[in-house]
C-alpha positions as CSV (number, residue, x, y, z in Angstrom):
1,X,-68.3,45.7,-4.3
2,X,-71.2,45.4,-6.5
3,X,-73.8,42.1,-5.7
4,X,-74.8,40.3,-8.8
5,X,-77.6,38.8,-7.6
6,X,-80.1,39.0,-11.2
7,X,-80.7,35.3,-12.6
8,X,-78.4,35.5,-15.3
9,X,-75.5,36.4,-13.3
10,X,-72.4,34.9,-14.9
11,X,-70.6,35.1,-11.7
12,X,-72.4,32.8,-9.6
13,X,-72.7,30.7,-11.7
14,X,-69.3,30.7,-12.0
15,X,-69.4,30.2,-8.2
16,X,-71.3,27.8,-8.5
17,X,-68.9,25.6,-10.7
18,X,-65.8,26.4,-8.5
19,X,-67.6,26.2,-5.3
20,X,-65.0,23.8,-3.9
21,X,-61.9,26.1,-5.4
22,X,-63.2,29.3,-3.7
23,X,-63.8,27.3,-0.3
24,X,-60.6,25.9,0.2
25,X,-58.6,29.2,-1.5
26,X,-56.8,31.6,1.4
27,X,-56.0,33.9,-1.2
28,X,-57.1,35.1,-4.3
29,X,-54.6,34.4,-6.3
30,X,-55.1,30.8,-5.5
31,X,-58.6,30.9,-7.2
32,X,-57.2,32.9,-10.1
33,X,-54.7,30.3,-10.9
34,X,-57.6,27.2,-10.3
35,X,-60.1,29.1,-13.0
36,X,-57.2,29.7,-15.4
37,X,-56.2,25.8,-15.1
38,X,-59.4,25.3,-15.9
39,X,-59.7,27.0,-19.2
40,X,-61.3,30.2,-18.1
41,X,-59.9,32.7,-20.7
42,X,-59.9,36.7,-20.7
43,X,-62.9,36.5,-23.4
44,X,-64.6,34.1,-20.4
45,X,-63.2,37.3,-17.7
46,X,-65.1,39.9,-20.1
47,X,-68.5,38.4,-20.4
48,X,-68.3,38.5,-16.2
49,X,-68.0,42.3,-16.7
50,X,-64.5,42.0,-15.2
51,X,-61.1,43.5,-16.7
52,X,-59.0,40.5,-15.8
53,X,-58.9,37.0,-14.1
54,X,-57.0,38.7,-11.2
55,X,-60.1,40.6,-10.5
56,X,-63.0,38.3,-10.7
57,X,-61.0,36.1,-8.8
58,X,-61.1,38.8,-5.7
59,X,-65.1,38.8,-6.6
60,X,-65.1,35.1,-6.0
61,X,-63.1,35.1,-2.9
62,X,-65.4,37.8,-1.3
63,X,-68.9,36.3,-2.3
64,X,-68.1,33.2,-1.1
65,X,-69.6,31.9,1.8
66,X,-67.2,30.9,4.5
67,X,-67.2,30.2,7.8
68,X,-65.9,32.7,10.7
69,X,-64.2,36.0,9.0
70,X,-61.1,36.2,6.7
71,X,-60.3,39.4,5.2
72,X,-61.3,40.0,1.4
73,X,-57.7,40.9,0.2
74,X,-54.8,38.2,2.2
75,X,-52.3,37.3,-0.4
76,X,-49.2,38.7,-2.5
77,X,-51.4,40.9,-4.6
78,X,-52.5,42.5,-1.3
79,X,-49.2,42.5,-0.1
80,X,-48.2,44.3,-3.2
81,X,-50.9,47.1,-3.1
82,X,-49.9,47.3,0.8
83,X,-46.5,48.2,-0.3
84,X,-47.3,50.2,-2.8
85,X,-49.3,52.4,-0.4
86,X,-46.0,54.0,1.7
87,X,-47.4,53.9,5.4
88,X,-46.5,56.7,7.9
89,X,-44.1,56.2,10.5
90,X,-47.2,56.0,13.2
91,X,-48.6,53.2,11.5
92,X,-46.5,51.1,10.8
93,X,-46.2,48.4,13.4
94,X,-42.1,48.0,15.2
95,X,-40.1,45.2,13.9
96,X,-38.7,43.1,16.6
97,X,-35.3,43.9,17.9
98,X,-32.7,42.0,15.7
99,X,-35.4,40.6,13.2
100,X,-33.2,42.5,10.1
101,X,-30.3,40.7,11.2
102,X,-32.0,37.2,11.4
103,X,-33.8,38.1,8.2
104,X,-29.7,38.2,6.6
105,X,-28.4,35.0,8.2
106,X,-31.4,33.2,7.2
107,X,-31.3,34.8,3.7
108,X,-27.2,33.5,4.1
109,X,-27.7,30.5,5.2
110,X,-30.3,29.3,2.0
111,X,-27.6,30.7,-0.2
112,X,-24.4,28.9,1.2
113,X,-26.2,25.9,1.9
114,X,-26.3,24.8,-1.6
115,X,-22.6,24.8,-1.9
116,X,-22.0,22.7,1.4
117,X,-22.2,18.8,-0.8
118,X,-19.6,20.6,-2.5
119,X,-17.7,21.7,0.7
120,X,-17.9,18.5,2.0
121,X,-17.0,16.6,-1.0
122,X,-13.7,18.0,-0.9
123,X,-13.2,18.2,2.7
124,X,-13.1,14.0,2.0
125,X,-10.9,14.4,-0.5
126,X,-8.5,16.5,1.7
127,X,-8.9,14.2,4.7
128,X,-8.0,11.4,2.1
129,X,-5.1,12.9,1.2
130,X,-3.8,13.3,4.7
131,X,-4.7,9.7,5.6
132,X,-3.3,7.9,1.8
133,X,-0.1,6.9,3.9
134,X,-2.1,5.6,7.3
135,X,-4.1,1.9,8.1
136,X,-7.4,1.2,6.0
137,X,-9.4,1.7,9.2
138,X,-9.7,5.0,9.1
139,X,-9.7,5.6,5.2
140,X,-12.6,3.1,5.3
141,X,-14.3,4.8,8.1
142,X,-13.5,8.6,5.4
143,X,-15.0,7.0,3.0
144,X,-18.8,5.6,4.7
145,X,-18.6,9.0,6.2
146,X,-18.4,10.8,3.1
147,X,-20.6,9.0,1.1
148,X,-23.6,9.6,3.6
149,X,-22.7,13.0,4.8
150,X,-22.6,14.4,1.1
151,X,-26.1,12.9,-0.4
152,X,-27.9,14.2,3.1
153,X,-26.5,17.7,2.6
154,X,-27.9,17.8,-1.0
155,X,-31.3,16.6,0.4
156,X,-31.0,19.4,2.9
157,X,-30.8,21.7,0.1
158,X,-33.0,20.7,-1.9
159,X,-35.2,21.2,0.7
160,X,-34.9,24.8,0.7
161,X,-36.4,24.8,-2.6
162,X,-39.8,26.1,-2.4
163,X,-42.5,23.6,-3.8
164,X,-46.1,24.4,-5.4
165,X,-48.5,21.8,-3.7
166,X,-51.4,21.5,-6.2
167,X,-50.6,22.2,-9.7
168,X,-52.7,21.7,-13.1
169,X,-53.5,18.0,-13.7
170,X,-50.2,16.5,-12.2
171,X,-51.1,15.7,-8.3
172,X,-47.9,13.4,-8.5
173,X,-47.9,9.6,-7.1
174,X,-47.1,8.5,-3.2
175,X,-43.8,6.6,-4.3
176,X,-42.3,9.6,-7.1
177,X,-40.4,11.1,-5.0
178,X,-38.6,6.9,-4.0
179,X,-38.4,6.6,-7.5
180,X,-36.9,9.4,-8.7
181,X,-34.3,9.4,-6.0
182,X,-33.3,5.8,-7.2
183,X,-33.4,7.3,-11.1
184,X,-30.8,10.4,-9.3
185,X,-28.5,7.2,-7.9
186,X,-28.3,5.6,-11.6
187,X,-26.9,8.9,-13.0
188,X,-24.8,9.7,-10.6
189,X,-23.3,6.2,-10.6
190,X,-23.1,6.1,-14.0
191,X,-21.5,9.5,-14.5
192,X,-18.9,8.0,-12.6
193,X,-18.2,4.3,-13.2
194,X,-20.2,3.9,-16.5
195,X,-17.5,5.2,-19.1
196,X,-15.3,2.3,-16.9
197,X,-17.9,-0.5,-17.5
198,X,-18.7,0.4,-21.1
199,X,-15.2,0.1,-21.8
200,X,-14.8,-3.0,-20.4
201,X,-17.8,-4.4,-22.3
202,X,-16.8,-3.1,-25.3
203,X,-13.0,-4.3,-24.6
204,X,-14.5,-8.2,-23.9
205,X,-15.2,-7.8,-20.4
206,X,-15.9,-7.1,-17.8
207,X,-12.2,-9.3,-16.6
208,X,-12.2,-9.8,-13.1
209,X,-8.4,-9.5,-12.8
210,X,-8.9,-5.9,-14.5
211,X,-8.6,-4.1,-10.9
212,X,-11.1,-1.7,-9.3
213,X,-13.3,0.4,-10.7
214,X,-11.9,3.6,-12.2
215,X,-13.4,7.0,-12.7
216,X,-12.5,9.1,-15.8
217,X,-11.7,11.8,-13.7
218,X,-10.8,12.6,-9.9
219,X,-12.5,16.0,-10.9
220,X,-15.9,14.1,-11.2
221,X,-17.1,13.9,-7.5
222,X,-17.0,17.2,-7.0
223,X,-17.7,18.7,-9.6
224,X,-21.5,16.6,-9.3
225,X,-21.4,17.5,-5.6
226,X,-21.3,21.4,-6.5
227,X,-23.8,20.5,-9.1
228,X,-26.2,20.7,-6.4
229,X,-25.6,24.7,-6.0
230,X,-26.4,26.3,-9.3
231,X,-29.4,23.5,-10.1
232,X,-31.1,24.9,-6.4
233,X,-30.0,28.6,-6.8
234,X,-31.9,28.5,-10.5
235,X,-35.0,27.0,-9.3
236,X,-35.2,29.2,-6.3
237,X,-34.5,32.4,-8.3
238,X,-37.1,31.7,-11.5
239,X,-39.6,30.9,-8.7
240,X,-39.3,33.5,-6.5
241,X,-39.3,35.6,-9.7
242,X,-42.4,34.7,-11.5
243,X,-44.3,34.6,-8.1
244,X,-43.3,38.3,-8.0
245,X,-44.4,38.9,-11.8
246,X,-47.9,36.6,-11.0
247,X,-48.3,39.6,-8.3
248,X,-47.7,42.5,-10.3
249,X,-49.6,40.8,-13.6
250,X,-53.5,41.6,-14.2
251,X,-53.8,39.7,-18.0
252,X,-52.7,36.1,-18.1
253,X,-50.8,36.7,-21.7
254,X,-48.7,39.8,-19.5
255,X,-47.7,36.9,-17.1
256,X,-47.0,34.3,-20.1
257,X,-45.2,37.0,-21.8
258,X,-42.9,37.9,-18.4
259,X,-42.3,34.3,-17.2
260,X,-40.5,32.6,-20.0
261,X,-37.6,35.1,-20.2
262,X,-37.0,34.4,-16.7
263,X,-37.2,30.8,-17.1
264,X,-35.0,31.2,-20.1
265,X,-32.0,33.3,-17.7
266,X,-32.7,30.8,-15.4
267,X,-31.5,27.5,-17.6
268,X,-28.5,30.1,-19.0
269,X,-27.5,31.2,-15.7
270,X,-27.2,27.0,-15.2
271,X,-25.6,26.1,-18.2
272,X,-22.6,28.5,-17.9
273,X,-22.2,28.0,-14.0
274,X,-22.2,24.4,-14.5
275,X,-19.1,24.2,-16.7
276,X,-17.0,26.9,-14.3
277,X,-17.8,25.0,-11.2
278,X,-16.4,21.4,-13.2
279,X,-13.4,23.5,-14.0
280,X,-12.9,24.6,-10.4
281,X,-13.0,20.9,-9.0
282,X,-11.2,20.3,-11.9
283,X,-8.4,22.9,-10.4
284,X,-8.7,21.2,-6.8
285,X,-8.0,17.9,-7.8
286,X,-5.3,18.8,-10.0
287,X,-3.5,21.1,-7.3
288,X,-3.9,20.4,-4.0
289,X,-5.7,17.1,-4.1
290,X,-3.5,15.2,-6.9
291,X,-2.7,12.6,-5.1
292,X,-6.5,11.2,-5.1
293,X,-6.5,10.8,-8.8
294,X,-6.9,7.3,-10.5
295,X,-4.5,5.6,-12.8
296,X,-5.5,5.6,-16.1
297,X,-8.5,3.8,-17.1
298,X,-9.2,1.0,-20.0
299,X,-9.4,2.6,-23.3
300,X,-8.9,6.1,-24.0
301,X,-8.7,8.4,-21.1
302,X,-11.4,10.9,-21.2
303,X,-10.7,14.7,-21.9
304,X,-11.7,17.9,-19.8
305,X,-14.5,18.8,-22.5
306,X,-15.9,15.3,-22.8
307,X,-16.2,14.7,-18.8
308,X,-17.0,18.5,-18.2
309,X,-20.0,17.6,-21.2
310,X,-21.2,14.8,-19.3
311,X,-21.4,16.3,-16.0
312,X,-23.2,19.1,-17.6
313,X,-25.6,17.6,-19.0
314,X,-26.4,15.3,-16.2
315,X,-26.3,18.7,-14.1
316,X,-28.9,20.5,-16.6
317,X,-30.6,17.4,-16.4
318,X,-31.0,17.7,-12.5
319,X,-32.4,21.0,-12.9
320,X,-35.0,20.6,-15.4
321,X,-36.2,18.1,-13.5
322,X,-35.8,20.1,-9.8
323,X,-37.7,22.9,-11.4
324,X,-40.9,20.9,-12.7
325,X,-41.5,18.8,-9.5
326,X,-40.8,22.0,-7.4
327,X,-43.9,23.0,-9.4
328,X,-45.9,20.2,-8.8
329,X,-45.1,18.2,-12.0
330,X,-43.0,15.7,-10.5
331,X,-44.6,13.0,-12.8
332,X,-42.8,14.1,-15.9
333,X,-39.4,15.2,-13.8
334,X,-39.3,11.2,-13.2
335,X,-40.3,10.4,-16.7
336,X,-37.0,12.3,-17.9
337,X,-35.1,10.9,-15.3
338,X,-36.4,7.7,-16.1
339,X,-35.6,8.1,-19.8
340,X,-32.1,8.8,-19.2
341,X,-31.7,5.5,-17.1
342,X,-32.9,3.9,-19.7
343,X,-30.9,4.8,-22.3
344,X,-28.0,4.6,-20.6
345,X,-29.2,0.7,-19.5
346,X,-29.9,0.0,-22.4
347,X,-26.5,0.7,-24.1
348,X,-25.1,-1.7,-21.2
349,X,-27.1,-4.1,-21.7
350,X,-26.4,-4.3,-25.4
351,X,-23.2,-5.2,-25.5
352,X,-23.2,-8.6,-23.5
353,X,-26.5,-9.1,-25.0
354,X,-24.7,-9.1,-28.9
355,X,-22.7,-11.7,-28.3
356,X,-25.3,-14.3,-28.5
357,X,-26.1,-15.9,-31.9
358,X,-27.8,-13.3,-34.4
359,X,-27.9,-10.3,-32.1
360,X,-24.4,-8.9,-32.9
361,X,-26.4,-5.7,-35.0
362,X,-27.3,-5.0,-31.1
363,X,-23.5,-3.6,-30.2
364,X,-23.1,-1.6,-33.2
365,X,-24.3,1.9,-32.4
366,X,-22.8,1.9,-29.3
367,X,-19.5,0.8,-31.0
368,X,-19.6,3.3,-33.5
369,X,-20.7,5.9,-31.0
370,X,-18.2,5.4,-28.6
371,X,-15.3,5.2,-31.6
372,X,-15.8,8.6,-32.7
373,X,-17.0,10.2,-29.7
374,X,-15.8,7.9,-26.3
375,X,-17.4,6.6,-23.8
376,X,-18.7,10.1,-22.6
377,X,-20.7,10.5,-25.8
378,X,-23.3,8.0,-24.2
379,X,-24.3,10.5,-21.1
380,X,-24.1,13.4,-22.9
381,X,-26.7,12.1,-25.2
382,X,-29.0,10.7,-22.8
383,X,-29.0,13.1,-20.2
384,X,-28.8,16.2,-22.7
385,X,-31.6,14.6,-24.9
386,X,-33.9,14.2,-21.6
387,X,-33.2,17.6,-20.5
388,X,-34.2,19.4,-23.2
389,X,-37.5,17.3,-23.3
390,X,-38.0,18.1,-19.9
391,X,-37.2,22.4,-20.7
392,X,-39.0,22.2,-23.5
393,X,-42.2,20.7,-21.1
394,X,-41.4,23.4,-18.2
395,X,-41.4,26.0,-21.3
396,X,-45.5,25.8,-21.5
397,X,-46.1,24.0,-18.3
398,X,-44.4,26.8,-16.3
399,X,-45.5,30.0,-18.3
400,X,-49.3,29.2,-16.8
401,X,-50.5,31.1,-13.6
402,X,-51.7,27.5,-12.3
403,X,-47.9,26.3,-11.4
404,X,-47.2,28.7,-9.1
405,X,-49.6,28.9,-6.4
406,X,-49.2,31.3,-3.4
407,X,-48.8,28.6,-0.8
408,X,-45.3,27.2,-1.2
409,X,-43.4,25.0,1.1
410,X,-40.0,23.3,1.3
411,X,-39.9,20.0,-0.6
């Protein structure tokens, strides 16, 4: 390494401005991604006499002074030139006796865990089924079970989703992660009981001697429970990905140019399995679970595309969000969530609200909205509309070395 120690020295000085960045970084890759959130730019990199950001960030991390020892070269792009570099047989140091094998079942076990909401949402369904003919008691007992063991196995899962602690300028707010949760309960409860009470606002309700609340479609639960699977399987692939292109990348436009075609196979690979999984609940509760289906609803009785749109979009939705607070962003993953509440409260809360004197102009778009397109034309807009706010955000947020830090950790 060559020392820069002449007064002008662009280096230090740029030392000097990141001192704090360089002290707390445990890898190099960790200060490259700091300087680049900070507007250092390749024409900055050249007047440093270095070829790329990659490289005067392995400068800063060896001339700064820290205390004890730590080696000069400890992170992925290390790890990468160690690879690349075949060892011999002598020197490379014995695995542990069955770590391969633990190494697959862990590797299993993140990839079926996912589908377990799913699993278990239609493990209720089948107990259900078996118990539609017995006392309340234990249907009662079915249903409290369900309804907490499902939610807890989608927080486990999403919990295997790898999270960026410190990204560029969002640091995210103590209660986000309360509040976004609560926006998550909204959707969902909408999704399934909205189209029900829309209808019965727009019908004159809601009349109390109507009968319980009806779903448009037995295929809805789990089709939102499966949801979970594709939204966690995109988010942990693009990651894992563009980590792996951050390693391999020495030019910040060579990583910008890589990521966003794997953040755009990522949101494809989720729109198509979204749909397929709706159509295999769909199957289920139409086969072998058709005796947990509703009676019809009020008003028109939704179709497979409209209630397979719907849960799409709130499943896209899902994801967008997922993805930008799993890169620290988590401020605007509960904007869009919030913005999809919203609309969907605020089309409500228009109804009732038109049939006071002089307000009746308050009921008409949802009216004509519902009348040519039902009831599910109201989540489909809201949720679609604030997930593709949210991708579009992800689509420069995401494509800069600063959101993908080496040191991840489950959410």
């Amino acid at each position: 390494m060559t020392t820069r120690s002449a007064p002008g020295d662009p280096v230090r000085v740029l030392l000097y401005q990141h001192r704090t960045l360089c002290e707390r970084a445990v890898d190099p890759l960790e200060i490259a991604a700091g300087l680049e959130a900070d507007g250092i730019t390749d024409r900055t990199v050249a007047r440093c006499r270095h070829r790329d950001i990659f490289s005067l960030a392995e400068e800063l991390y060896a001339r700064t002074p820290y205390p004890g020892t730590r080696s000069p070269h400890t992170g992925e792009a290390a790890r990468g030139a160690r690879t690349r570099r075949a060892p011999s047989a002598g020197t490379r140091p014995p695995r542990p006796p069955g770590a391969a094998r633990r190494r697959l079942l862990g590797r299993c076990a993140l990839l079926a865990l996912p589908l377990l909401p799913g699993l278990l949402c239609a493990g209720t369904l089948a107990w259900w089924v078996l118990l539609r003919d017995g006392p309340a008691a234990p249907r009662a007992a079915l249903c409290v079970l369900g309804a907490l063991a499902v939610p807890g196995s989608a927080v486990a899962a999403l919990r295997t989703v790898p999270r960026v602690p410190r990204a560029a300028g969002a640091a995210g707010f103590p209660a986000s992660s309360a509040f976004a949760a609560l926006c998550i309960c909204w959707l969902v409860g909408y999704a399934l009981y909205g189209d029900w009470l829309l209808a019965q606002l727009l019908g004159g309700g809601p009349d109390a001697s109507g009968g319980a609340p009806r779903m448009p479609s037995p295929a809805l639960p789990p089709a939102l429970a499966l949801a979970v699977a594709p939204a966690v399987w995109g988010v942990r692939g693009f990651a894992s990905a563009a980590r792996r292109r951050l390693a391999g990348s020495r030019r910040l436009e060579d990583f910008t140019t890589a990521v966003r075609p794997l953040l755009m196979a990522a949101v494809c690979a989720v729109a198509v399995g979204l749909p397929l999984l709706h159509l295999a609940a769909r199957a289920l509760t139409d086969g072998p679970l058709a005796a947990v289906a509703p009676g019809p609803a009020p008003g028109p009785r939704a179709s497979w595309p409209a209630t397979a749109a719907a849960t799409g979009a709130l499943g896209l939705l899902f994801f967008a969000a997922l993805l930008l607070a799993a890169h620290g962003f988590r401020r605007a993953a509960s904007a869009g969530l919030a913005a999809a509440c919203a609309v969907e409260a605020a089309v409500l809360l228009a109804v009732p609200v038109a049939r006071l004197p002089g307000l009746g102009a308050l009921s008409r778009p949802p009216e004509a909205l519902v009348a040519h397109l039902g009831t599910a034309a109201v989540p489909v807009a809201a949720c679609g509309c604030a997930a593709l706010v949210l991708l579009a955000y992800a689509a420069g947020a995401l494509a800069n070395a600063s959101a993908h830090h080496r040191g991840a950790a489950p959410v």
